[in-house]
C-alpha positions, 0 to 999 in steps of 0.5 A: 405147518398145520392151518386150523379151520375155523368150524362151521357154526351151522354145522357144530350147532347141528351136531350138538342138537341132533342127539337131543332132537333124536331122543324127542323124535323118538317120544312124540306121540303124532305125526305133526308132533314128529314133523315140528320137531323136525322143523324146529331143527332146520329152522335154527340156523338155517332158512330150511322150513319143513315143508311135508313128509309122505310115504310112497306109493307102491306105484310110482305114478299113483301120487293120487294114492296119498292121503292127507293125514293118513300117509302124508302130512303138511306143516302147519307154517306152509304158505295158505293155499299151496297145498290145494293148488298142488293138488290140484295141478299135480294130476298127471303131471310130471314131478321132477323132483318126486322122480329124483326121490323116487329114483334115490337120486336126492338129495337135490335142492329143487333150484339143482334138479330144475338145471338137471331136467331143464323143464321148459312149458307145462314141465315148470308148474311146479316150480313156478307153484312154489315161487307164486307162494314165496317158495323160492327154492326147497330140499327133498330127502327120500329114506328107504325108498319108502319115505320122502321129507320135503323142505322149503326156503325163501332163499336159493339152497345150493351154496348154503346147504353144503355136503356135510350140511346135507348129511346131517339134515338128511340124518334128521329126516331119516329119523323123522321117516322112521318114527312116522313109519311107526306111527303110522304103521302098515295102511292097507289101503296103501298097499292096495291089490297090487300083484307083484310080478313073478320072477320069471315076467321080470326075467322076461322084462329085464331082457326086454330092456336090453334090447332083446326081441322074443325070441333072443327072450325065449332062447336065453331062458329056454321058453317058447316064444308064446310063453315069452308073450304071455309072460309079457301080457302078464306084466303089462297088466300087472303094471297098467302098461299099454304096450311092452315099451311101458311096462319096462319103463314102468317097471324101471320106475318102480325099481323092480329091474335094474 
């Protein structure tokens, strides 16, 4: 015998909005025409407020780098004064749930990312940020590596956007990253001066790590071992690493080794 299962409002009332939300998207004319429409989506069956869109840096730690209005933009309903305060408190500090993007490890509720990293100190600043301005739990989604869109709630998310809920929401966000992409095309400055790094220094990067010292380096892609340092020096520069040990770190970071 067959059960019939009663549809999920939530999600039928997303799937008939989507095609319609999709053709605005792709006719608005600014970025905060781009970031309302999104909005006006998740907020009419579900307690999830868009809270930013922002194009990543091409370093991972350069969060500085963006640029209000130009490569990342705020809702206008976000709570007064967060924003200020997230800058302010950002600089330098470890931002859990930009990593989880960074890394393609979203979508995660922020409530799921807190169980996964367990910050304890100074580690909890953004955490305890949202909630002094009633964010009690949010959503971030990151697209193509190049886009992370930021939604927040006055309710914990983690039983209410389920995993076909995700998807969609995530579907929604990714059209808002593409016509933000669009609009706002290729920044110069965010591109910056950066030297990318040869394929032989992320040869020589990959190797290191492995665990593999110079030599095993020099021996595994036929170099002498003061080329393998001076390709590693060239890495190390190019990524703004102290020592060897940051560079791959660095480099794992921005995804450039496996």
């Amino acid at each position: 015998m067959l059960i019939e299962v009663a549809p999920n409002p939530v999600i039928s009332d997303l799937q008939t909005r989507l095609p319609d939300y999709t053709e605005r998207v792709a006719q608005t004319r600014s970025p905060d025409a781009v970031i309302e429409a999104l909005h006006a989506l998740t907020t009419a069956r579900l307690p999830l407020s868009v809270l930013a869109a922002a194009k990543f840096p091409l370093k991972s730690d350069d969060w500085d780098a963006i640029k209000l209005g130009k490569t990342s933009f705020i809702h206008r309903d976000v709570p007064a004064g967060w924003w200020e305060e997230y800058e302010r408190l950002a600089s330098g500090r470890f931002r859990p749930v930009l990593f989880l993007a960074r890394s393609s490890l979203a979508p995660y509720t922020w409530t799921e990312a807190r169980r996964m990293f367990e910050p304890v100190g100074v580690d909890r600043w953004s955490y305890e940020l949202g909630l002094r301005y009633g964010m009690r739990d949010g959503f971030t989604c990151a697209v193509a590596s190049r886009w992370v869109v930021a939604f927040w709630s006055r309710k914990e998310l983690s039983k209410i956007l389920t995993q076909p809920v995700r998807i969609m929401v995530f579907a929604a966000a990714s059209f808002a990253a593409l016509r933000l992409e669009q609009l706002v095309g290729l920044d110069s400055d965010w591109l910056g001066t950066r030297n990318r790094l040869t394929p032989r220094e992320l040869a020589v990067l990959r190797l290191v790590a492995a665990g593999a010292q110079s030599s095993e380096v020099a021996l595994a892609l036929s170099l002498g071992e003061e080329t393998v340092r001076s390709h590693l020096k060239k890495a190390q520069t190019k990524l703004g690493a102290r020592n060897r040990t940051q560079a791959v770190a660095e480099a794992l970071r921005q995804n450039l080794i496996p």
